[in-house]
Each structure stands twice: as structure tokens, then as C-alpha cells.
N, C-alpha and C positions, 0 to 999 in steps of 0.2 A: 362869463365867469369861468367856462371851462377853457378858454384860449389863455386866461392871465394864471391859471392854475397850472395846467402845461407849460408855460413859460418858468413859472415857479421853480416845476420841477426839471425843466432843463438846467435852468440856472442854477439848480442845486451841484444837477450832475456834472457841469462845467466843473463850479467849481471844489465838486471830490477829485474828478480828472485833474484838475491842477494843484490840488493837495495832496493827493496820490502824488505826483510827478515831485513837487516841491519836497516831501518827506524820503522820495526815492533820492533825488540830488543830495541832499543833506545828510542823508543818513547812508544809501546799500552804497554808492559813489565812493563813499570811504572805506569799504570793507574790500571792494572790487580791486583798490587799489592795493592792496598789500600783498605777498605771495605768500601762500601759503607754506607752514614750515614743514619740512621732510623728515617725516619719523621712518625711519630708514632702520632696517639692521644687515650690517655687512662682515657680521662673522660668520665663521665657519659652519656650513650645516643649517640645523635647524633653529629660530632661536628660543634659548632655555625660558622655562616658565617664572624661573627664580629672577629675583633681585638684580639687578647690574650691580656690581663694584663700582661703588662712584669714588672709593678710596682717590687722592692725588699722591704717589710715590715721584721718591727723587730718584734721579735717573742721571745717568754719569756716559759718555763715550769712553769703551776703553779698545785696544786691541791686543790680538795675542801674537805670539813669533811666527803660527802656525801661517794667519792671516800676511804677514808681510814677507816670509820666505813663499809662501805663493804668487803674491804681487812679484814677486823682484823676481822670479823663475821667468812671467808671463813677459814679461818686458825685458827680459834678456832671450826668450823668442821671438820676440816680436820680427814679422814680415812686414819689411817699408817696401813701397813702389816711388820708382824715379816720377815725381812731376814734370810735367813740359816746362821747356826752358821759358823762363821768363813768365811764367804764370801766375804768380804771386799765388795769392787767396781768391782768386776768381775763378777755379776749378774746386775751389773748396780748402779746408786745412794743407796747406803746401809741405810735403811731409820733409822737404830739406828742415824746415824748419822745428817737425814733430821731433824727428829725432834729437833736437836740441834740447825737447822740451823734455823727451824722455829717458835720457843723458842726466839732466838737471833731475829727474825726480828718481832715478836710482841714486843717485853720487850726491847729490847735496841735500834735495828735500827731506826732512825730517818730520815725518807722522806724526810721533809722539811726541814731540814738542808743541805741534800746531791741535793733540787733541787736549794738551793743556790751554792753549788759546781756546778752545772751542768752552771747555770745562769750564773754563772764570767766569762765566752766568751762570748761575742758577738753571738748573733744566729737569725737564719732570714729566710724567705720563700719567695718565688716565682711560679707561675704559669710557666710550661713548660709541654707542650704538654699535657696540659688538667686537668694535676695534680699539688697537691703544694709539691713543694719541698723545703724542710730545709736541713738547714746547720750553721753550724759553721763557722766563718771568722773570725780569729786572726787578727790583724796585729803586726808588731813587736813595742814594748815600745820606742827601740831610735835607729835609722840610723848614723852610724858615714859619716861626709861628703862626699857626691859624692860618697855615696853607694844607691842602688834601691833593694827593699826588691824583693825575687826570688820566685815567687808563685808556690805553690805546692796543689797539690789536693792528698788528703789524703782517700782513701774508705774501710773502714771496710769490716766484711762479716757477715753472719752464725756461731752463733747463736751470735754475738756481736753486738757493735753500733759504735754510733758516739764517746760515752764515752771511749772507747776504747784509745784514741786519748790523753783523757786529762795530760797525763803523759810527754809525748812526746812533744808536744806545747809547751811549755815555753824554752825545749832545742832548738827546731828550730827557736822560734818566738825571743831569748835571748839568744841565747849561749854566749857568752863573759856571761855574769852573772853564767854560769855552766861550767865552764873551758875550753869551746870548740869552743874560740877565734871567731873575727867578720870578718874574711874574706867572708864567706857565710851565709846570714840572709834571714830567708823566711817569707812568711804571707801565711798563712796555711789556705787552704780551707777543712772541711769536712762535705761531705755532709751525709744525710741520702738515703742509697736503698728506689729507692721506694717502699713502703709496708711494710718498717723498722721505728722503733721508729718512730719519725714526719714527714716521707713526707709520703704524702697519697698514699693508694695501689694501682693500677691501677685498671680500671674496666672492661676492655677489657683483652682474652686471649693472649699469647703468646708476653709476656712484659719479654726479654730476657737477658741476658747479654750487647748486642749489641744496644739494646732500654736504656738500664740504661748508656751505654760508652756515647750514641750521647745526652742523655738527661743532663750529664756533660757536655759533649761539651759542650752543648749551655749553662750553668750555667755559664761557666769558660768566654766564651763568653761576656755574656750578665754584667758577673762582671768588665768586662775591661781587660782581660787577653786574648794577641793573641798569647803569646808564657811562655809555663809552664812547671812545672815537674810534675811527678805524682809518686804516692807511693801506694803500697795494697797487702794484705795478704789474705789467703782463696777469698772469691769471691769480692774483690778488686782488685787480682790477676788480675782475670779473666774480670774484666772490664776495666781497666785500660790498658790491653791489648788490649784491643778491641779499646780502645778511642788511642793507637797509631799505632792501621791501619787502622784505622777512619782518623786521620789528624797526620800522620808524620809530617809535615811542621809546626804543631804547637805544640806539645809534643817533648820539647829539651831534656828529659830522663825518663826514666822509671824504677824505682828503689819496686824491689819485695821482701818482705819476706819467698815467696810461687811461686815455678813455675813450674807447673803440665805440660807433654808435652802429650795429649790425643790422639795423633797419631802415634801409635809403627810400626816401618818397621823390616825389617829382622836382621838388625845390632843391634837394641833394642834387640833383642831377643835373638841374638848370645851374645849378651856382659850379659844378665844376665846368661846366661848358662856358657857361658865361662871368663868372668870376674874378677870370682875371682881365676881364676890362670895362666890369660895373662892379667893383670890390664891395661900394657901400651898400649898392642894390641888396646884395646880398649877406650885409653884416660881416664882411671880412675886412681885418685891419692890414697893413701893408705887410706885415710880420705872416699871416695867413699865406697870402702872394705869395710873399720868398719861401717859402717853405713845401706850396703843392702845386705852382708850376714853374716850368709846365707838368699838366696832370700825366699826361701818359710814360714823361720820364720818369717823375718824383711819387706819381699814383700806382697805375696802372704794372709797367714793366718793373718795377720794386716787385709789387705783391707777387707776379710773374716769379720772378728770380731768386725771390726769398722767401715763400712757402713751399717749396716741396716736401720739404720736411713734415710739415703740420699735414700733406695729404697723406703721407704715408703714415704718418701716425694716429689720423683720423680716419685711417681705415683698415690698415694689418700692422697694428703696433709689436704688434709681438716676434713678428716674423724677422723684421729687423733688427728687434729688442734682443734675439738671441744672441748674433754676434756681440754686440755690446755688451751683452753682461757677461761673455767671454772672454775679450779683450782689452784691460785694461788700457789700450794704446788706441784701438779704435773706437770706445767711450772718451778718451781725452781729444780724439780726432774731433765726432762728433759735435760733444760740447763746446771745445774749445772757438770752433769757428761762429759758433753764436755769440762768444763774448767778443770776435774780433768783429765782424760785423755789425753789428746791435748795437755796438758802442760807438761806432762810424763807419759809414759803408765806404768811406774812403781810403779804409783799410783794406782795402783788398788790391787797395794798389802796393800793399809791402810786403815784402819778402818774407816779414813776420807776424803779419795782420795786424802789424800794430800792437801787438797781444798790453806789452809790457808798458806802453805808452799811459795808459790808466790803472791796470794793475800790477800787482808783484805774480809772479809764478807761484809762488809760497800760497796765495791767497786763491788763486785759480786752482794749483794744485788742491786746494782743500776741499773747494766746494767738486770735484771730480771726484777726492776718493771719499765724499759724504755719499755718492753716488755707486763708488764701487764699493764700497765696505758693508753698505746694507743692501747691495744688491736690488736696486729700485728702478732702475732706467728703465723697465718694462712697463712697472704700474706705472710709472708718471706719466708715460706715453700714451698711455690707454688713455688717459685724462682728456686727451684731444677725439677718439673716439666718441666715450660717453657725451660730451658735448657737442660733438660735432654730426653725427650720425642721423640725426633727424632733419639736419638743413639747417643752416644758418637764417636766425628771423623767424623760424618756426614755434619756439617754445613759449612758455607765458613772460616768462621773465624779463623776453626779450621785445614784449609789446605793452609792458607798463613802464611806468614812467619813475622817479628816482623823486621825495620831495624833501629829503635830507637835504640841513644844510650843505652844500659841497664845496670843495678848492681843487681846482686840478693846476698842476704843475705841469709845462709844456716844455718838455725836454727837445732841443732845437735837430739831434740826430735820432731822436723818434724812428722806429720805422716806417711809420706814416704816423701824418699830422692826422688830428683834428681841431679843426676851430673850435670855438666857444659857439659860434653864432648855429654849426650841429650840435655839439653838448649839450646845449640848451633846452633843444628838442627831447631828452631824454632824462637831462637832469634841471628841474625847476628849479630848483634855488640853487643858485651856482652864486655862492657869496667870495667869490675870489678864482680868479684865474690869470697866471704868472706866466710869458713869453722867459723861460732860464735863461741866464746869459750864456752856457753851452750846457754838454753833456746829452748820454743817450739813454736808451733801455734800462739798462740796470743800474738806476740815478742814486737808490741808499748805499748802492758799493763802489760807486765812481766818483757822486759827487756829494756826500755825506751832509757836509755843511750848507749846498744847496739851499737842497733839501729839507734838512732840522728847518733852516730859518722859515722857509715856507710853511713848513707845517704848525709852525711857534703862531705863525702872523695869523693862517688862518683860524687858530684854534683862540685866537682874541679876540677875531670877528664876532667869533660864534657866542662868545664866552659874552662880549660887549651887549649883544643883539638880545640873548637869553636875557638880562639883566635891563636891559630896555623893555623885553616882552611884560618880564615879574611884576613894573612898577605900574 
């Protein structure tokens, strides 16, 4: 009697042990997975006991004479250095060619004409977490019946802006007016990082990816939106990501032009050694292939040759930030070779990076003097710091997993690819992933139509799939 009464009581405690565990998987599993949101304050000083301003004010770019008799002083100083002959953009900005640029932007480029192009959105600030933050808010021109426009937050990165954007808005906020019919019509939130163009920089350290994801949130919030999509490239990526393990429950998709996976395991490692001659072994399509080898040329010596920047910026931003925010000539130096590069690195076979080949100067120039007019090149830089300073792979963010619907768009001059068969690993529901027929880095200002159409298709998956779940 006492042995089957022991057995009893084992067999009870088995099975608490396995109710315990069963209740842990179902229930803390889900809590583990989310990241926690950053109540963060990054104004000045101490923060007040009072209220926040959650006021939304309209907010206008304007400039004064003062401001462009200073620019046109600093660029009629400016000190050029002779490039080596035949260098093209492979020593960096080829300044035969600067001065072409800076020629064009005394003598033709017109500010105040392009801050009326900036001006035809809507744009607006708010107070969040101690700083002002701007943004862009389209809404769409006309709603056909018993439609509800599908809000999307849109985030730039390095070294871009908000203007980045301007191309792309009118196909999401109007498509039926650009062939790209009105089943899905959105009203387009973009904001500025903070420390970028017009929202103010933070004042306090360590203002990170995950302080800019929750400081959306609460924008998207405080706008009226409890359930959105979100979109972003280079470090929009990377926020946007963070804002859907911040609030899956409110983030309906997450749609990437850019999707870095910063945690390599063994399988990363075996698949670029061995990948390109067991593709399938490893879930790469032949498009994977032509894109990452060979690894050390298209991997390896890439990241070599085109991060220096992000190390200096991720670790004495400021130091370098100084000339630049004195220089008018060597901030367009700087920037400008990431749009010749980023866009195709085959541009540094030309004498002119290619600059104009994708964009207008008008348009390059603008997102430059969004850079010198508010005086930002410093904070944005720091952005690579705050993020980068503790070790790539180290932080939480970066060892949870993504179970947002997602679509990433795989722009074919990337700086480095990823596959789907790594995204995977990182983002679980991957409901759509597109090889572009071209285009690189900054794909809403290069390749606009792309893009919209991408983003159309994914947001019908998602749209389809929710409407399948409901029934």
C-alpha cells in the first residue's frame, strides 16, 4: 500500500512538472518573446514632474538670407585637393568631380524652390519623451466607398532623410492615379530619427535603435493608429524591427528593403563555405549564388572596403562630425559617396560615381542641405555608436526572433545580400520575399515604383491571410 501510494504521489509530481512546463511554454514563451518598450527621456537636464505636451503642431521648413549668404560664403572657400589621375570614386568622392557638384549648387541649385517641394506634405512635430519629433503625415487625396486608408510608418536611415520618401507617397497615398489600382490605399507616416533633419537630437547617451522603435510607437499612438504597417531600409530596417517586438499585437506587417541578420551560427557559416556548391543543402536559390559569390569578393572584402565609416562613427562620431558640420563641401563629400556607391558599387568605376545616373543633383542636393541646415550630421552619427558600442549580437533585440507578418524586398546592388533561407532564422513569418529586377540601398528614392508595387502586393497577402484567420 505504501509503494502504490508513492507511486501516486510521484505520478502526481510528474505530472505538476509537466503542467508547470506546459503552462510556462503557452503562456511566459509569449511574454519572453516581445521586447520590452523604452520609456526613455532624452531632453535636457532633469526630466520635469509636469505633464508632457502631447500637443501635435504643424511645422513648415523655412530659411533665412542670413542662412544662405553663409552657405554660399563657405563654398566659395572651399579648399579642393587634386585626386590621382584616374581614380575615379575608388579613393572616395573624386573631387574633379565635387567641384562640379559645387559649381551646380552655388550657380543653379535653388533652396527655396526645393523647400517648397519639401513643404507640399503636410509635416508636424511633437514632444515624445523630452524631444520634438517631426514627421511627415500624408493622407490619401480620395477613398473610394467603404474603404479606410491603411497607415504605414515609413523610416529612413543613414546618411538619408525623410525626403527620401517623397517619390514613393503619392504611389501609396494614390495609386489608382499611377496604375497601381485602389484595392490598398495607405496615409503615410514619416518621421525624422531622432538627431536627423527636424527632430531634435537627443541629449542624453545611449538613445538606440530600440529608444527610436518605442518613441514611434508612441507617435503612431498618439496619431490614432492602434493597428499599422511599417516599412524601412538601412536603419529603418532596424527600427522597425525593433517596433515589431515591441508590439506585435499592433504592427499587422513589416515590409523591409534591407534585412541584416547580426547573429551568425554554425549553419551561416557552413552555407557560405559550402553554398555555392550544395545551394539546395542550404536553401539558397540560384539568384542567392549570383549575388554572394564568391563570398570573400561580394562578402568579405565589400564589408572591408565599405565600413570604415560606420567604424568611425561607431566609435568617435564627433570627432569627425566637427569638420562636416563646418563644411558645407565636405558634408556633400562625405554623403554624397554613399549615394554613388550604395546605389552600385560599380560606380566607382566613374569619374562621376555615377551620381546622376539614378538621381537629379536637385534631389541629392536636398537631402545634403536637410543635413546642413539643421545641423545634424553629428547626432545621426552618434546613432552608429549608441548601437554599435556594446558589440554586434549582444543586445536583446538582437537574440529574439521577429513573428510579424513580413515581406522583404531584395534589392540586387544591396551592399550585402541576404537570403531568405538566413531571414528566416530571424523573421518567422516571412509571407513574401521578392529577388527586384535592379536597384540598390536607397530603393524609395531610386526605384519608387519598385517598390510601392511591392509593398501593395505584400500588404494583400497580409490583408488576404487576416481575413482567412477572422473566418
Amino acid at each position: 500500500e505504501f509503494s502504490s501510494s508513492l507511486a501516486g504521489i510521484m505520478l502526481l509530481e510528474v505530472v505538476l512538472v509537466l503542467g508547470t512546463l506546459l503552462v510556462y511554454f503557452l503562456f511566459c514563451k509569449k511574454k519572453e518573446e516581445t521586447l520590452p518598450f523604452k520609456d526613455g527621456w532624452w531632453g535636457e537636464g532633469q526630466k520635469p514632474v509636469t505633464q508632457e505636451d502631447t500637443s501635435v503642431r504643424p511645422f513648415k521648413v523655412e530659411t533665412t538670407e542670413e542662412e544662405l549668404s553663409d552657405l554660399f560664403r563657405r563654398l566659395d572657400q572651399a579648399r579642393f585637393t587634386e585626386p590621382l589621375e584616374n581614380s575615379c570614386f575608388h579613393y572616395g568622392t573624386n573631387s574633379v568631380h565635387l567641384r562640379k557638384v559645387v559649381s551646380y549648387w552655388k550657380n543653379q541649385f535653388n533652396w527655396k524652390k526645393q523647400i517648397e517641394v519639401l513643404n507640399k506634405y503636410p509635416q508636424f512635430k511633437t514632444k515624445i519623451q523630452g524631444i520634438d519629433i517631426h514627421f511627415v503625415h500624408v493622407k490619401p487625396p480620395r477613398l473610394p466607398d467603404g474603404q479606410v486608408a491603411k497607415p504605414l510608418l515609413m523610416v529612413h536611415g543613414w546618411p538619408g532623410s525623410f525626403y527620401e520618401f517623397y517619390k514613393i507617397i503619392p504611389l501609396l497615398t494614390d495609386p489608382a492615379s499611377h496604375g497601381l489600382g485602389d484595392e490598398h490605399i495607405f496615409e503615410v507616416i514619416c518621421p525624422s530619427i531622432p538627431g536627423y533633419g527636424f527632430s531634435e537630437a537627443p541629449h542624453k547617451k545611449d538613445f538606440n535603435s530600440v529608444s527610436a522603435a518605442s518613441v514611434f510607437y508612441e507617435l503612431m499612438l498618439r496619431l490614432g493608429f492602434n493597428e499599422f504597417y511599417t516599412q524601412g531600409g538601412d536603419w529603418g530596417w532596424l527600427i522597425c524591427t525593433n517596433l515589431a517586438q515591441i508590439a506585435p499585437n499592433h504592427v499587422k506587417g513589416l515590409h523591409l528593403n534591407m534585412a541584416s541578420v547580426s547573429k551568425l551560427g554554425l549553419t551561416h557559416l557552413l552555407s557560405i563555405l559550402l553554398g555555392r556548391y550544395f545551394p539546395g543543402l542550404f536553401g539558397f536559390q540560384a539568384e542567392d549564388v549570383r549575388r554572394m559569390f564568391p563570398f570573400l569578393k561580394k562578402g568579405l572584402y565589400r564589408i572591408l572596403s565599405e565600413s570604415g565609416y560606420a567604424h568611425i562613427q561607431a566609435t568617435k562620431p564627433d570627432t569627425v562630425g566637427c569638420g562636416l558640420n563646418d563644411s558645407p563641401v565636405g558634408l556633400a563629400a562625405y554623403i554624397l559617396e554613399k549615394f554613388s556607391s550604395w546605389t552600385d558599387m560599380e560606380f566607382q568605376n566613374l569619374e562621376d560615381g555615377g551620381l546622376e545616373r539614378k538621381f537629379s543633383l536637385d534631389d541629392l542636393l536636398t537631402n545634403v542641405m536637410i543635413y546642413w541646415v539643421s545641423g545634424c550630421i553629428v547626432s545621426s552619427m552618434r546613432f552608429y555608436k549608441e548601437n554599435m558600442q556594446k558589440g554586434i549580437g549582444t543586445q536583446k533585440h538582437e537574440k529574439l526572433t521577429v513573428q510579424v507578418p513580413t515581406g522583404i524586398a531584395s534589392f540586387p546592388n544591396e551592399i550585402l545580400h541576404t537570403p531568405q533561407a538566413w531571414a528566416k532564422k530571424k523573421y518567422t513569418n516571412i509571407v513574401s520575399f521578392h529577388f527586384m529586377p535592379r536597384g540598390g540601398h536607397f530603393a524609395a528614392f531610386e526605384e519608387p515604383e519598385l517598390l510601392a508595387k511591392d509593398i501593395l502586393q505584400f500588404v494583400g497577402k497580409v490583408e488576404k491571410e487576416q481575413l482567412w484567420k477572422k473566418k
